[in-house]
N, C-alpha and C positions, 0 to 999 in steps of 0.2 A: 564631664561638665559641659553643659551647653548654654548660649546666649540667646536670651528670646532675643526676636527682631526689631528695631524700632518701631516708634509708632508712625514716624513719616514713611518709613520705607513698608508699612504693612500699609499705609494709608492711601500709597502710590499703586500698590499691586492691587489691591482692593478697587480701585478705579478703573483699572484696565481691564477688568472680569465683569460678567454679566451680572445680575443679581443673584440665579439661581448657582453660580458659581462662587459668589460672596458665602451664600448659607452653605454650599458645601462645605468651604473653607471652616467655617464655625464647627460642621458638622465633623469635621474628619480635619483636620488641623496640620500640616507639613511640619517633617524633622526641622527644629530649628539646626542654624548651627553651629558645631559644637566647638567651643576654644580649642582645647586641648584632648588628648586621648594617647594611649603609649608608645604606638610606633611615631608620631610626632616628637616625641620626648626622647626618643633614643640617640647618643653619643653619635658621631660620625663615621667612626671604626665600625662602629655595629652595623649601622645603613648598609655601607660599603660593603662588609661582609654579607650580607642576608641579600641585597638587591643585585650581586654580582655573582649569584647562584640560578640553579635552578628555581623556580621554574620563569626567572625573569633572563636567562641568557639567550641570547640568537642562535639558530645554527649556523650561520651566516659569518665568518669569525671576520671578515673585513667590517660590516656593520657592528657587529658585537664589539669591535677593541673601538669605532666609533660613539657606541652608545659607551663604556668605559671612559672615556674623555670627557664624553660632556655630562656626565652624571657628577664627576669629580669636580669640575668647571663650575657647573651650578652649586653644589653645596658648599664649596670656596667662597665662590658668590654672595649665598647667603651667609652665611656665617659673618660678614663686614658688618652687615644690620643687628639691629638689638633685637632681643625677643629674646623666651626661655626655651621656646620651641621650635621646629621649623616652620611650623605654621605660622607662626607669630611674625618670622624672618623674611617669608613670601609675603606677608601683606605689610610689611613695613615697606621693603624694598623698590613699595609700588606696582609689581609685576602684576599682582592681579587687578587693579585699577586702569591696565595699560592695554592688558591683552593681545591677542594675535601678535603681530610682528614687532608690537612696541617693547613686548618685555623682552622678546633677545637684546631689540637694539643696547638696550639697558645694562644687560651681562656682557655685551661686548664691549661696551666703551670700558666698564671696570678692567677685563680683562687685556684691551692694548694699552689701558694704563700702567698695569703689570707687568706687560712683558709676557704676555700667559698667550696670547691669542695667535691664531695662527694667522701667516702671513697672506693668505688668503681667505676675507672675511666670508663669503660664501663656505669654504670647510666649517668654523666656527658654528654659524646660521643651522647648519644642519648637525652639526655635536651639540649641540643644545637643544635643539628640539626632539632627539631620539631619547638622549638622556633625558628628558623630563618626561615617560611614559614612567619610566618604573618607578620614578618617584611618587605616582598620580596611581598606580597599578599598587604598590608597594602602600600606599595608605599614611605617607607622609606628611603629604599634603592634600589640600581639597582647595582646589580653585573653586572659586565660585560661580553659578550656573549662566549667570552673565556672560563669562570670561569664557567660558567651556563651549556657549552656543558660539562666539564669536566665530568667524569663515576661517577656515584654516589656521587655526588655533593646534590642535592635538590630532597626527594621524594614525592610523590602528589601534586607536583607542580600546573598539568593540573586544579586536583579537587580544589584545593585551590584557581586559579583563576579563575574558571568557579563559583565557590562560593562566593569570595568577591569580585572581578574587574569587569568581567564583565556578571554576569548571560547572557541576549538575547543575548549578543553575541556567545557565547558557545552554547547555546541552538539552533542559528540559525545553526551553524559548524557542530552539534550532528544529524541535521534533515538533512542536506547534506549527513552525512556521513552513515547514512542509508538507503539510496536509492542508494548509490555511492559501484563499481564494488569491489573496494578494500578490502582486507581483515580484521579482526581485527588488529591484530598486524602492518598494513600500516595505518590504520585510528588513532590509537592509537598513534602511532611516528608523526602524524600528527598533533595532537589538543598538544602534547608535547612540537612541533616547534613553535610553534602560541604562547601557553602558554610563553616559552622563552623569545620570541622576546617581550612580552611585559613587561616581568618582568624586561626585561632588557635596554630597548625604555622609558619604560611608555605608559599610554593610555591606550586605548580599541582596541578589534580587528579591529575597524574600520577607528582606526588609525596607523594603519601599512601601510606602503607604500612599492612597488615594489625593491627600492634600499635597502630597511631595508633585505628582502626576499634574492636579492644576497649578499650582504654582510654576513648574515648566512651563505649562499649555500655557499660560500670560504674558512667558518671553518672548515665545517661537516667534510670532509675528512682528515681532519689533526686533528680531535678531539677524542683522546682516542687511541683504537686498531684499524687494518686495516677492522675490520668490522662492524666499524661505521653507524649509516642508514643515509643513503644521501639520501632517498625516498625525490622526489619533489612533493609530494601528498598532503601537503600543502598548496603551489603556487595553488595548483586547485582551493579547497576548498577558500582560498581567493580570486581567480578572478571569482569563480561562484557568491562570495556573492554581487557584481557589485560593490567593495570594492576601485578596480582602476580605472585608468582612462582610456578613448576609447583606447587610442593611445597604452594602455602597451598590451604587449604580451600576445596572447591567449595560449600560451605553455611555458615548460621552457625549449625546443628546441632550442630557439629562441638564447639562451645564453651558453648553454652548449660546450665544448671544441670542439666538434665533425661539427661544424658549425662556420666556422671560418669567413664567410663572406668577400664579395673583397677586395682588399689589393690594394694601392695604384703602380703605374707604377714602384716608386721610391723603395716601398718596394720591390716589383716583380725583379728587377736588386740587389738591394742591398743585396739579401738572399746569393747571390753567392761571394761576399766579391772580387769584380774585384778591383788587385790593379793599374791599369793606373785609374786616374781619371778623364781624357777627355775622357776617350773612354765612361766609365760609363755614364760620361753626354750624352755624343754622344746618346748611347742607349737609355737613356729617351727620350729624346726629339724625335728619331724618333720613337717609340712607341706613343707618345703623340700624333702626328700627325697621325700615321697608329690608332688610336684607334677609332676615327670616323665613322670610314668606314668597323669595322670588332666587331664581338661578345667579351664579354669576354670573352670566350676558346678558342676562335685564337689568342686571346692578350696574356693570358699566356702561348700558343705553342710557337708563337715570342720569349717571354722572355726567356725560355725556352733553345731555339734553339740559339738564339743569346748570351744569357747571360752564359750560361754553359759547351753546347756543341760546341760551337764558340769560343767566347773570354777565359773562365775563362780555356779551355783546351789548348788554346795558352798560357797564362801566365804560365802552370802547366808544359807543356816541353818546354819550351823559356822566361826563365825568362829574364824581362827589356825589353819586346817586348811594341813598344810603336807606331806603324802604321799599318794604315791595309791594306798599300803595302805588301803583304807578298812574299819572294821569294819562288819560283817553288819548290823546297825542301823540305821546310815547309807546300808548300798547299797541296803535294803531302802526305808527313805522317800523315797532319789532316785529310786529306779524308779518309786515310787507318783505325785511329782511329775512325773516326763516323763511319764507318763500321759496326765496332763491336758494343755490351752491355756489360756488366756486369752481370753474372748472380750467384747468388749462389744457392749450395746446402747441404743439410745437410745431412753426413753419417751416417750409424746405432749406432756410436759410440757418434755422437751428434757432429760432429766437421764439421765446418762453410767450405767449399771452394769456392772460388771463381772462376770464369774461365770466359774468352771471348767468346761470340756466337756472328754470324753474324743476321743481324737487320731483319727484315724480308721481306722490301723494302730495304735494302742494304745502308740505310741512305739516300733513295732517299730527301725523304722529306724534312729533315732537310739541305741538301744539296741545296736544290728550295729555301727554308728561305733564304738563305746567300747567294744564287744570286741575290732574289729580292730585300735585303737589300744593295746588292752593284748597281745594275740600277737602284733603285729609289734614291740613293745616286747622283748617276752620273747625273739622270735627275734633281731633286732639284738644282742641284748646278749650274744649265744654267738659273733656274729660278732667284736664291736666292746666288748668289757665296761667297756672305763675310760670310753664317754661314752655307752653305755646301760644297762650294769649296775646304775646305782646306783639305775634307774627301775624297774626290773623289780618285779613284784608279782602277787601270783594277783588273776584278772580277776574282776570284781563281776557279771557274765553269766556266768553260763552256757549250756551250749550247748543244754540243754533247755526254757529258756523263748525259744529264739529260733523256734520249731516258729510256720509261717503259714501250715497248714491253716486254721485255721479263717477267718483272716483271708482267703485266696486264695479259699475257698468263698463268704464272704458279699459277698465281692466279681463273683465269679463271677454270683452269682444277683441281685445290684444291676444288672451289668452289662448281662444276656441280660433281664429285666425291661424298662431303659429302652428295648434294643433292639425289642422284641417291642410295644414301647407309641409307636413312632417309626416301624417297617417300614409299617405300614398306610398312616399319611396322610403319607407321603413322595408318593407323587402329589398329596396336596391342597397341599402347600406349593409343592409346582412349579408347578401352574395358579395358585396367586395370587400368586406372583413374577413369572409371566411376564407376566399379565392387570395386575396392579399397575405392571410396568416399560410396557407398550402404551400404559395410560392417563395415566400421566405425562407420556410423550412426545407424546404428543397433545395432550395442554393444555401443552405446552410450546412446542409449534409452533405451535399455533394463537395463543397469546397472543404468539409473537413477531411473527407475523405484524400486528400490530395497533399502533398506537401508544397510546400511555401514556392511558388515560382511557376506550378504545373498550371496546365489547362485544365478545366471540366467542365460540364454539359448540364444544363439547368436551364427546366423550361424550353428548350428549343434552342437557348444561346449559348453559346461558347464563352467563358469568363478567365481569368487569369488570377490563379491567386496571389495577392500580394506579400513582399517580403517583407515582415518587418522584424523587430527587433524579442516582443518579445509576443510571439504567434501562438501560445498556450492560452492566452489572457481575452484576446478577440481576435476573430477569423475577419480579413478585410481583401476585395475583390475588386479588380479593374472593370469597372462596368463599358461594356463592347460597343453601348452605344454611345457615347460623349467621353470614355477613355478617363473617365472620371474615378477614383477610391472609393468605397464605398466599407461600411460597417458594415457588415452581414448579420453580425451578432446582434447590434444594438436593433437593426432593421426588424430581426426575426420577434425578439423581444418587444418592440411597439406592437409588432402585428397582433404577436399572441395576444396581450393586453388587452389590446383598444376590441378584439373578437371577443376575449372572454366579458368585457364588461358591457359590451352591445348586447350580447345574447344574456349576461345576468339580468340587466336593468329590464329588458322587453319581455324576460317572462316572468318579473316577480314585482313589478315596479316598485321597489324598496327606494327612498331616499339615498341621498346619496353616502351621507352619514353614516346609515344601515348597512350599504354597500363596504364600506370600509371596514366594520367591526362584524364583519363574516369571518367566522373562525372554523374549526374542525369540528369545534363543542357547539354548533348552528344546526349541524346533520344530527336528525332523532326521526324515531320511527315511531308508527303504529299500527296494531293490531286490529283487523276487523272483528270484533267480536263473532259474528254472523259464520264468518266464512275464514277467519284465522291468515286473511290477508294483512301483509305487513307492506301501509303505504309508508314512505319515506317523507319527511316533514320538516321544512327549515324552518327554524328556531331565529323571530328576527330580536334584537334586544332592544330593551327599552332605549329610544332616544327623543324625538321631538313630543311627546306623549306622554314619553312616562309611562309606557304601555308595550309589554312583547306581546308578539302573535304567532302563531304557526300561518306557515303556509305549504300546500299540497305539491312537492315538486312533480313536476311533468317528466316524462321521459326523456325529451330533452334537453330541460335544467339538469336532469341528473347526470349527461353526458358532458354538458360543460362544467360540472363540479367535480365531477370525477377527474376530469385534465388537468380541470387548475392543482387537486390535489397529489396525481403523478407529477405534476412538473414543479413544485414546494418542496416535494419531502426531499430529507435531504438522505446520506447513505444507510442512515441506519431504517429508512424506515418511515420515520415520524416528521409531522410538520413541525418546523423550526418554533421556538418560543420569541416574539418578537415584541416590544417596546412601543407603543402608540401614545401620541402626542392629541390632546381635546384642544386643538385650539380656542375653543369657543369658552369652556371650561379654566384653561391654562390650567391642567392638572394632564401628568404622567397616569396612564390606564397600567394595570401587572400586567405582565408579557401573558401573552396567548398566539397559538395555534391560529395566526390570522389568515385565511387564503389568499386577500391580497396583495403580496408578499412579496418583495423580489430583494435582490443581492446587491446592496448601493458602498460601491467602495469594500471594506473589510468586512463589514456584517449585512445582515440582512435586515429591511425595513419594511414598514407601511406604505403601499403606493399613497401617497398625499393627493386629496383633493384635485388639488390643482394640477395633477398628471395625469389624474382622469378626465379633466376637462380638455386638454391639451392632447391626448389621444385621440376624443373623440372629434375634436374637431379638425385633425393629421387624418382621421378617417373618412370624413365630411367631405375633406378635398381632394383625396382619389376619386372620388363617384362624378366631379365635376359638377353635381346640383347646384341648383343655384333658386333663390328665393322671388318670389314676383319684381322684384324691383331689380331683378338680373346681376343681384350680388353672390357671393358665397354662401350655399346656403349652411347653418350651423345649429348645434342639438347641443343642448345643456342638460346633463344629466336630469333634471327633474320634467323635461320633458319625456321621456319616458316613464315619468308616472303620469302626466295626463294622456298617453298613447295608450297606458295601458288600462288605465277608467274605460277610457273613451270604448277600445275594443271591447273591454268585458261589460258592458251594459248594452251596447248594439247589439251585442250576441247571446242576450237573455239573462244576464246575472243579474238579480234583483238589488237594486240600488242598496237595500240592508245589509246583504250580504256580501256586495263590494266595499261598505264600507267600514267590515272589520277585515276585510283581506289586505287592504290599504292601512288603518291603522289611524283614520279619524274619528275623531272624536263626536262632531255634526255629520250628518246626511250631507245639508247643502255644502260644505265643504268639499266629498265628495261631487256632490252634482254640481259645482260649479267648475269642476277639474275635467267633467264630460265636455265634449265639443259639442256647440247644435250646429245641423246640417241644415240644408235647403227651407227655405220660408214653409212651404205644405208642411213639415215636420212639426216644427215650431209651433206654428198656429194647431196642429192635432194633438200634438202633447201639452200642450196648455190645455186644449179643451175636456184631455182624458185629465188631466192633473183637477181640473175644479170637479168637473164630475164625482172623481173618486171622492177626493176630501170633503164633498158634501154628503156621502154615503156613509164612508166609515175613514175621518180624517185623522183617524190616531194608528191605524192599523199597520199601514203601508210606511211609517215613518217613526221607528221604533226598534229595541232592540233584540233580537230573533228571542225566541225563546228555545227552553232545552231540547223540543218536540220539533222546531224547525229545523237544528242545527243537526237534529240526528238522522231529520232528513234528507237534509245535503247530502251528509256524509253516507248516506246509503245510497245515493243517486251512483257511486263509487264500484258499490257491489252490484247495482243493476245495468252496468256498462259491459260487465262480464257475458263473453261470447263463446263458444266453440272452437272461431278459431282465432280468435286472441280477446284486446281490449275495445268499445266502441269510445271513440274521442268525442260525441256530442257533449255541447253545453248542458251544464244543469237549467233542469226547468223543460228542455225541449224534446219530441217524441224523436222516433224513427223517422225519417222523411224518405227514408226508401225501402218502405211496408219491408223492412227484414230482411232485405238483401244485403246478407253482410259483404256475401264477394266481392258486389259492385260497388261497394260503397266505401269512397275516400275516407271517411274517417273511422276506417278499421284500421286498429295495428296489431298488424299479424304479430301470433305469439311461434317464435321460432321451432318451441316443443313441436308444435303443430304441422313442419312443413311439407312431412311426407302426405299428409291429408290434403294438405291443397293441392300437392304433386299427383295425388290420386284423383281429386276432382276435375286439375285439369285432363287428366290423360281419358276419366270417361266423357269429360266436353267433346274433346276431340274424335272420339267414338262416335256420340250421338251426331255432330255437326257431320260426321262421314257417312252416318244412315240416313240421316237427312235431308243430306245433297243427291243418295242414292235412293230416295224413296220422291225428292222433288216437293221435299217441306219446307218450301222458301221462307215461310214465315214462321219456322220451327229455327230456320239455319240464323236469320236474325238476330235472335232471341239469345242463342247460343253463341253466338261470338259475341256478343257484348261482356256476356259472363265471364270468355274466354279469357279477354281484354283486361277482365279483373283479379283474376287469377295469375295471370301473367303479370300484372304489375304488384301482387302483393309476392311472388316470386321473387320480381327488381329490389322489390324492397328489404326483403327479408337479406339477399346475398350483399345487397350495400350497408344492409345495417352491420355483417358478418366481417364486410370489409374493411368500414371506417371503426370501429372499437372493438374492444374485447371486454369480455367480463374483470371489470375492479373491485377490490375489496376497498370500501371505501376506507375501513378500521375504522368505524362509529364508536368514538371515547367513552368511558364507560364510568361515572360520576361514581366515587366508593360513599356516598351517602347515601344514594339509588343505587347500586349495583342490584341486578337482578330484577329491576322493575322497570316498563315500558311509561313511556311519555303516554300521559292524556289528556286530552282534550276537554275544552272548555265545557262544563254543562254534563262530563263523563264522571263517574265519580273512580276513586282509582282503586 
């Protein structure tokens, strides 16, 4: 028999959980709990018998004839209280309303009222609190989760129920938790919580359910001092053991504050407390209908813009305004108002000020909302007049102040500015990501190599590793110069990152968005028809668009995708299945194979946005750059998509053909993400740009057709050389008539090396008949080639020496099994 829970007391827990935590609760519902049950019910003899055996005895016999006393002591105790049960007799007694040290005090004042107690209340203190395991082990009683979180309430709990309730299950949590990344003291608070929840539930660990788990997670934070452990690293541990069901959460992301999930239309308007209440409806219902046809982050920009900076700022200086006729006056000083923002800032003194800045678009945007909300008003209501008619009104915009020339211009030249201040030391930021991830690894391994207290040698310095407590978990070193601690682990780890995502973003310029939702199932191939070559092809997905695209990896995208994926997989093999959160969306994506991945806490996650930003700008300031205005200079991930326009149109790739490699939708969108250079430029590509368009202005701005795009992709097979690949741009000839040896952008193909080993050893031949015959201008000639040779030599043993052949294990879809990726305009 069990008690559902009040309604104030479900009312209170409910408050203190997120939302997405509330619908869990609906979803997956906690053991209420239960009055009564048998071992509760049992006579006192019987207790006594059954709890003063195996497997609740000590070995210990001075603690054992201690726990004997006050097991006897407390069921003396209760037994003065009413109830039919023992349960009944604990929460009569008040003990669990008292908690930690109040409910001994409690058993001890009865007991020197009796004459029971010993004469040192300390002895007592501790016969009652050993005696109360077995009766909380033994399934007597269940304190409530309250009472149980409280500080120093019950010790050896875990042992106690891992010993009578439920050995295999423990035993299975204990074999988890040894293989599992966590530390002691996180696995330890773990098998605690488990422990809890059943002492306080009943059952076995395998009867814990999902809603038991948040109902915990609601107290932990308000249980004890502010430095409670809230570790969800028990949630793991139970959904590894297949303990829930398909449907429940593979994270406890899923419920936490910071994931609040979509919020109804009604609540979206309601946040902002508009007191007209036909308008409010008003704006429901045309949001309900604009919601069909646009994302969730357009629907709360809508709400947003209408709800806030529209209405709720008209009630604020016009109170009792109650149409959305507004006179000229009015529309005139809320335009002035969207204008601005609000912005604060904090002085050295710590004092908060507020001030007005203007928008950065001038409130264009939100200005275009409350026109299209006043003409989609005016056209509904020629359709639908009895429930839009009554709304209809000439719009407060006009169509003449929505003009963003100037705004699209000073944007423009912001834009091509930062580029033009970023394209130069793009090479300096990649040698110090790279040289900064080397050095890290390096005193990473060398310091593993060492135990805790030794010296070792990294880079040229001598380090110290440091002792700490728990040195499996992160490796941490006395840095030589400032005698400073240092994380070597955490170090190694930014380095790798902030490298692999400099070198993703600069040769593929994917969004940043795209960049996160890289998975293992992004790597696809294809077949050259022609020549039965398999190029390698990432797969980017739909996101700003609504549009995937392939792109052509490079040989050295492929070198930093291959790393990221040796350093993911985990032992068995495979990239971990991980959990990603769409901010933008507030919807949970199904776990995938994502490469940008790392080990946060118990599980593994999505590197978040905002750590790639914070990487790359931790990267930014190793190099020391600094911007014209001699501040810090710094890169936003989408600056590497206009770095990488920029480069690939300088260097011949036809504006059409850039702009499905990118993934827009307009050309000029594209060409507006190109930098212009020096005035001569400008004024010659203007002059070619009207030229062309007056010839043939549909041609050159349009979308490729089947016959262009299969000549790209042959530009591919016509790269191919004797002695490896040529790397020129599509579109452009040979510029060194055929000399592959001299020429930089050959990459040598390895098969090949004994042939260039051949090549050079007859140069050296010829340059030695040469010298002996006095063909000075034969001997020239011949060591240039030499020169070339010898560096595609350097090349080949570096490439030999920085990687080795990976299998990347390309996934293998069982609805396509057996069939290769094709291409746009390819028929399959």
């Amino acid at each position: 028999m069990t008690s559902a829970p009040s309604t104030a007391a479900r009312s209170r827990r409910e408050r203190s959980l997120s939302p997405a935590a509330v619908a869990l609760l609906k979803q997956f519902p906690p053991r209420p709990a239960a009055i009564t049950w048998p071992t509760t019910e049992q006579p006192q003899e019987r207790i006594l018998d059954r709890l003063l055996q195996a497997p609740f005895v000590l070995e210990k016999e001075s603690t054992q004839s201690k726990r004997r006393v006050g097991l006897r002591k407390i069921l003396a105790w209760l037994e003065q209280h009413p109830g039919d049960t023992w349960q009944d007799r604990w929460i009569a007694s008040g003990a669990d309303a008292a908690g930690n040290i109040a409910w001994r005090e409690l058993a001890m004042t009865w007991l020197q009222s009796t004459g029971w107690a010993y004469r040192t209340p300390n002895n007592d203190f501790h016969a009652l609190g050993t005696g109360l395991l077995p009766l909380i082990s033994g399934d007597v009683i269940r304190p409530s989760l309250s009472w149980l979180l409280t500080p120093g309430t019950v010790q050896m709990l875990t042992a106690e129920m891992a010993c009578s309730r439920d050995p295999d299950g423990f035993t299975a949590l204990a074999a988890l938790c040894q293989n599992g990344p966590a530390n002691y003291h996180t696995k330890d608070g773990a098998l605690r919580r488990i422990a809890t929840l059943i002492a306080a539930k009943g059952g076995r660990v395998r009867d814990i359910t999902v809603g038991d788990y948040v109902e915990l997670a609601a107290l932990l934070p308000t249980a004890g001092s502010g430095s409670a452990d809230t570790s969800a690293y028990y949630y793991q541990l139970l959904h590894a053991l297949s303990i829930f069901p398909a449907t429940a959460p593979p994270s406890v992301r899923f419920f936490t504050g910071k994931t609040r999930g979509q919020v109804s239309i009604e609540q979206m308007i309601d946040q902002y407390q508009l007191s007209h209440r036909p308008v409010r409806d008003l704006l429901v219902d045309y949001l309900r209908e604009r919601q069909l046809s646009i994302d969730y982050t357009s629907l709360r920009a809508l709400a947003y813009a209408l709800g806030k900076l529209f209405w709720k700022d008209l009630e604020t200086h016009h109170p009792g305004i109650d149409s959305l006729r507004l006179a000229p006056d009015v529309a005139a000083a809320w335009k002035q108002r969207i204008a601005l923002k609000k912005t604060r800032t904090t002085t050295s003194s710590g004092e908060i000020i507020e001030t007005n800045a203007p928008r950065a678009d001038h409130g264009l945007n939100h200005l275009a909302i409350v026109r299209a909300f006043y003409l989609d008003l005016a056209e509904w209501a020629m359709d639908d007049p009895a429930r839009w008619g009554v709304w209809a009104a000439p719009c407060p915009v006009r169509e003449e102040e929505m003009s963003r020339r100037k705004e699209h211009s000073s944007r423009k030249s912001r834009m091509d500015q930062r580029t033009r201040e970023r394209l130069p030391v793009l090479p300096t930021l990649v040698r110090t990501v790279d040289e900064h991830r080397r050095l890290a690894a390096e005193r990473l391994y060398a310091a593993g190599a060492v135990t805790p207290g030794s010296q070792f040698t990294a880079a040229g310095q001598t380090w110290c590793r440091s002792v700490t407590k728990n040195p499996a978990a992160k490796v941490w070193a006395d840095d030589p110069d400032t005698g400073l601690r240092r994380d070597l682990t955490m170090e190694e780890h930014k380095a790798f990152w902030a490298w692999a995502i400099v070198e993703t973003l600069r040769h593929t310029g994917i969004r940043v968005e795209e960049l996160t939702e890289l998975s293992h199932h992004s790597l696809v191939q294809y077949r050259l028809p022609g020549t039965g070559e398999l190029i390698p092809l990432l797969h980017i997905a739909p996101s700003k668009t609504d549009a995937e695209r392939l792109l052509v990896i490079s040989p050295e995208l492929a070198d930093v995708l291959s790393t990221i994926i040796c350093r993911v997989r985990d032992s068995s093999g495979a990239v971990p299945l991980v959990v990603s959160y769409d901010p933008h969306e507030r919807v949970w994506n199904p776990p995938m194979p994502l490469l940008f991945q790392r080990p946060t806490g118990v599980e593994n996650r999505p590197i978040p946005t905002s750590s790639i930003r914070t990487l790359l700008n931790e990267a930014l300031a190793r190099t020391g750059l600094t911007d014209v205005s001699n501040q810090p200079l710094t890169f936003t991930p989408h600056d590497f998509r206009r770095l990488f326009i920029t480069d690939a149109i300088m260097n011949g790739m036809p504006p059409h053909i850039a702009q499905l490699v990118v993934g827009h939708r307009d050309i000029n969108t594209t060409m507006g993400y190109k930098a212009v250079y020096p005035e001569e430029v400008i004024n010659g590509h203007r002059t070619f740009i009207t030229r062309r368009r007056a010839t043939r202005p549909s041609e050159e701005y349009r979308i490729p057709t089947d016959q262009e795009w299969e000549e790209f992709l042959g530009h591919f097979e016509r790269r191919r050389v004797a002695l490896g690949d040529c790397g020129r741009a599509y579109g452009t000839g040979c510029v060194h008539e055929h000399s592959c040896l001299r020429c930089s952008l050959l990459r040598p193909d390895p098969s090949q090396r004994q042939r260039i080993v051949e090549i050079r050893d007859n140069l050296l031949a010829r340059i030695a008949e040469a010298e002996r015959e006095n063909w000075l201008g034969e001997v020239e000639g011949l060591k240039v080639s030499l020169a070339g040779a010898e560096q595609k030599l350097a090349q080949l043993d570096e490439r030999a020496r920085r990687a080795t052949t990976i299998d990347l294990g390309l996934p293998a879809f069982p609805e396509i099994a057996g069939r290769t990726a094709t291409l746009p305009g390819e028929r399959s």
